[in-house]
C-alpha positions, -999 to +999 in steps of 0.1 A: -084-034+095-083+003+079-070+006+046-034+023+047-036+057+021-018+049-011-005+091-007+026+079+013+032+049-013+032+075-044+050+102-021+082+076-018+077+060-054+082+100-071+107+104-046+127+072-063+118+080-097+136+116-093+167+101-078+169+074-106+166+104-129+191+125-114+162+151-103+157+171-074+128+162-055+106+187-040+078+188-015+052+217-012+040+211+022+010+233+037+020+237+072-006+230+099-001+226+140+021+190+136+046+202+110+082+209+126+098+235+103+117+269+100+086+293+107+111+326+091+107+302+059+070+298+058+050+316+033+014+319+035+012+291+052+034+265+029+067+255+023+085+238+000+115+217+007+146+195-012+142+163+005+169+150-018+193+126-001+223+154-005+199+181+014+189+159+038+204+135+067+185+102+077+153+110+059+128+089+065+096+089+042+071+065+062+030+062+063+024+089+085+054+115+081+084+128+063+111+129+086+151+145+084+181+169+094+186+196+068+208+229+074+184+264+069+212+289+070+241+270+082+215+256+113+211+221+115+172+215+122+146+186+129+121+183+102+087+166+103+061+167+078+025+146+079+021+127+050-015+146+051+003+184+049+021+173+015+006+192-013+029+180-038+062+165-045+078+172-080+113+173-097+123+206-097+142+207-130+113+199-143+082+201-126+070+167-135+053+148-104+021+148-079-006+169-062-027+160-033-056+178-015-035+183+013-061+176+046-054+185+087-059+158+110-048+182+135-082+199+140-089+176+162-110+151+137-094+119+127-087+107+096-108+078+100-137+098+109-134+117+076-151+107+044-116+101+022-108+129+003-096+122-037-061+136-047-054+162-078-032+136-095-008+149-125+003+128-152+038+115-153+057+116-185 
């Protein structure tokens, strides 16, 4: 049985640690072919989104993707992320959080075909 990454584990444990704070949680995401998001918001080739529960409706933060609603100039939109494509997510208040080597399973090889690749990690305070 493959080993499930621990990325989408730490990805929803920051994500609780802002709310419990009162933070903002962010996600840089590097878009590739699988991410659904506002391409008039892209820049070179990230984004970076609130996926706090007040910017968001029904997110779901699972072991493949980030998943919600979320309004981009008053139009509601369907957003989906790879767990793979997040770069980072962080508190924006303060920038305290996570980095990962974000990786593209959409060029056709699969993850399990690829050596694992080690995250940046960032010390917590």
């Amino acid at each position: 049985m493959a080993t499930v990454s621990t990325k989408p584990y730490l990805l929803r444990a920051i994500h609780q640690w802002c709310t419990d704070n009162g933070y903002t949680p962010y996600i840089a995401v590097k878009v590739g072919a699988l991410a659904r998001v506002p391409a008039q918001f892209v820049r070179d080739g990230q984004i970076v989104l609130d996926i706090s529960y007040e910017a968001t409706s029904g997110l779901d933060m699972n072991n493949t993707a980030i998943q919600f609603k979320a309004r981009f100039g008053g139009v509601s939109r369907d957003i989906y992320i790879p767990v793979e494509n997040v770069a980072a997510i962080y508190a924006s208040e303060n920038g305290q959080g996570m980095g990962f080597e974000p990786t593209e399973p959409e060029t056709g090889v699969s993850p399990d075909e690829e050596p694992p690749k080690k995250p940046t990690l960032t010390r917590i305070k």
